[in-house]
C-alpha positions in Angstrom: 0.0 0.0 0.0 0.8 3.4 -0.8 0.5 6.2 1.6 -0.2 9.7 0.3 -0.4 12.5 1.7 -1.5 16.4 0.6 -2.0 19.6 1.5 -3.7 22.2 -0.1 -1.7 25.9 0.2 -3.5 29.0 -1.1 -1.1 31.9 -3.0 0.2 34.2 -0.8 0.3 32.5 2.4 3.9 31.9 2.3 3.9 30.8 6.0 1.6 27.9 5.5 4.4 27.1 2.2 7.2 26.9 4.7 5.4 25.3 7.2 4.2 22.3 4.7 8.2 22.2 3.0 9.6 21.4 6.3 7.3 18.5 6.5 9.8 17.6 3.6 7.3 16.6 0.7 8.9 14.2 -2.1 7.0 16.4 -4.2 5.3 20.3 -4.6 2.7 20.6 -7.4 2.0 24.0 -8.7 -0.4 25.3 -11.2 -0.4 28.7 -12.2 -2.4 30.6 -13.0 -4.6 28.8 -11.4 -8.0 27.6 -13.1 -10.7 28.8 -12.6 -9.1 31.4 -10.2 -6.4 32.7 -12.6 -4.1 33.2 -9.1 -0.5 33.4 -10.3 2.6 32.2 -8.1 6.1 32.7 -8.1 7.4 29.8 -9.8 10.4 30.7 -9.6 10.4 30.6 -5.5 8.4 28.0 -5.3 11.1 25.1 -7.2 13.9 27.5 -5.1 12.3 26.0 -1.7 11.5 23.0 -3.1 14.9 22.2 -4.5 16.2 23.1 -0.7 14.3 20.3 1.1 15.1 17.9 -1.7 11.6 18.0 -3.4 10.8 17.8 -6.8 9.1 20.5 -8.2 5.9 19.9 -10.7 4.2 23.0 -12.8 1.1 22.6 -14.1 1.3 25.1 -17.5 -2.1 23.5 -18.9 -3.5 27.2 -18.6 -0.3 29.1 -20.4 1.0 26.7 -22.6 5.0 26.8 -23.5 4.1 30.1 -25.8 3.4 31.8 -22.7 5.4 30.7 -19.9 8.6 28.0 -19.4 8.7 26.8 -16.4 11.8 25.3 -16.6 13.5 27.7 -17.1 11.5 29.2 -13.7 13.2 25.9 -12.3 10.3 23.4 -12.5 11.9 19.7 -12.6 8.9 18.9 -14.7 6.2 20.3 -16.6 2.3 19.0 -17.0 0.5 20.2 -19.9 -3.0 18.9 -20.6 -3.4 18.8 -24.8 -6.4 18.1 -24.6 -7.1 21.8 -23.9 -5.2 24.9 -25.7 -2.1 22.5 -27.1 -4.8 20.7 -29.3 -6.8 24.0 -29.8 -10.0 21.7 -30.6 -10.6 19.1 -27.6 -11.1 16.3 -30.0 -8.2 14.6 -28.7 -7.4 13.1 -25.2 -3.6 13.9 -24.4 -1.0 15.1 -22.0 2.1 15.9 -21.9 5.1 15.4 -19.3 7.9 17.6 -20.0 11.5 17.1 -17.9 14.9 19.1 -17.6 16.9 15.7 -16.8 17.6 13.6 -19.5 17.2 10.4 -16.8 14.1 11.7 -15.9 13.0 12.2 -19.4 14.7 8.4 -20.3 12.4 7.0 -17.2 9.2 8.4 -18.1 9.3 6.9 -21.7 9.9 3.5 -20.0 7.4 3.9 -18.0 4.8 5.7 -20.9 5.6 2.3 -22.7 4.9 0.4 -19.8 1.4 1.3 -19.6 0.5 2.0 -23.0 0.7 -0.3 -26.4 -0.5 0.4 -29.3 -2.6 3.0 -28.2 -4.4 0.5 -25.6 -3.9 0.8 -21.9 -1.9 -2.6 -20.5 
């Protein structure tokens, strides 16, 4: 069994953010701006605090799409995008995208992407 466990911080409250990183997550998820919200974060600080208690940092871009914002170059270890939604531009196709800096990373993702899919069929 898998144990999981979340917590959901609000922008701005950069207490509660500290106070959650020094629980030392394995991971901090970020999307902004936010939908339906449209609250925007500083990336930027965000994978900076992240990186310093060893956590991998995850950005959500679904809403901005690459031609709007990078965040790895913001310092994101990887990037969500949902192509469904503006990458597509028509929602007649179901796709994602997982984007890394680290080659590795990016090496262990496509095993696992093969692992799970075949030939367009879920294993």
């Amino acid at each position: 069994m898998v144990a999981i466990a979340c917590c959901l911080l609000i922008k701005g409250d950069e207490q509660a953010l500290r106070a959650a990183l020094a629980e030392k997550p394995k991971l901090v998820l970020v999307e902004s701006p936010s939908n339906p919200l449209l609250r925007v974060v500083d990336i930027a600080k965000i994978c900076h605090l992240a990186r310093e208690v060893g956590a991998v940092s995850v950005v959500d871009n679904t809403f901005l799409s690459p031609a709007l914002q990078n965040p790895l170059a913001l310092g994101a270890d990887l990037v969500l995008h949902s192509c469904t939604k503006y990458l597509n531009g028509h929602s007649d196709v179901v796709a994602g995208v997982v984007i890394a800096k680290d080659p590795d990373v990016v090496t262990e993702l496509a095993w696992w992407g093969k692992q799970y899919w075949r030939d367009g069929r879920r294993v």
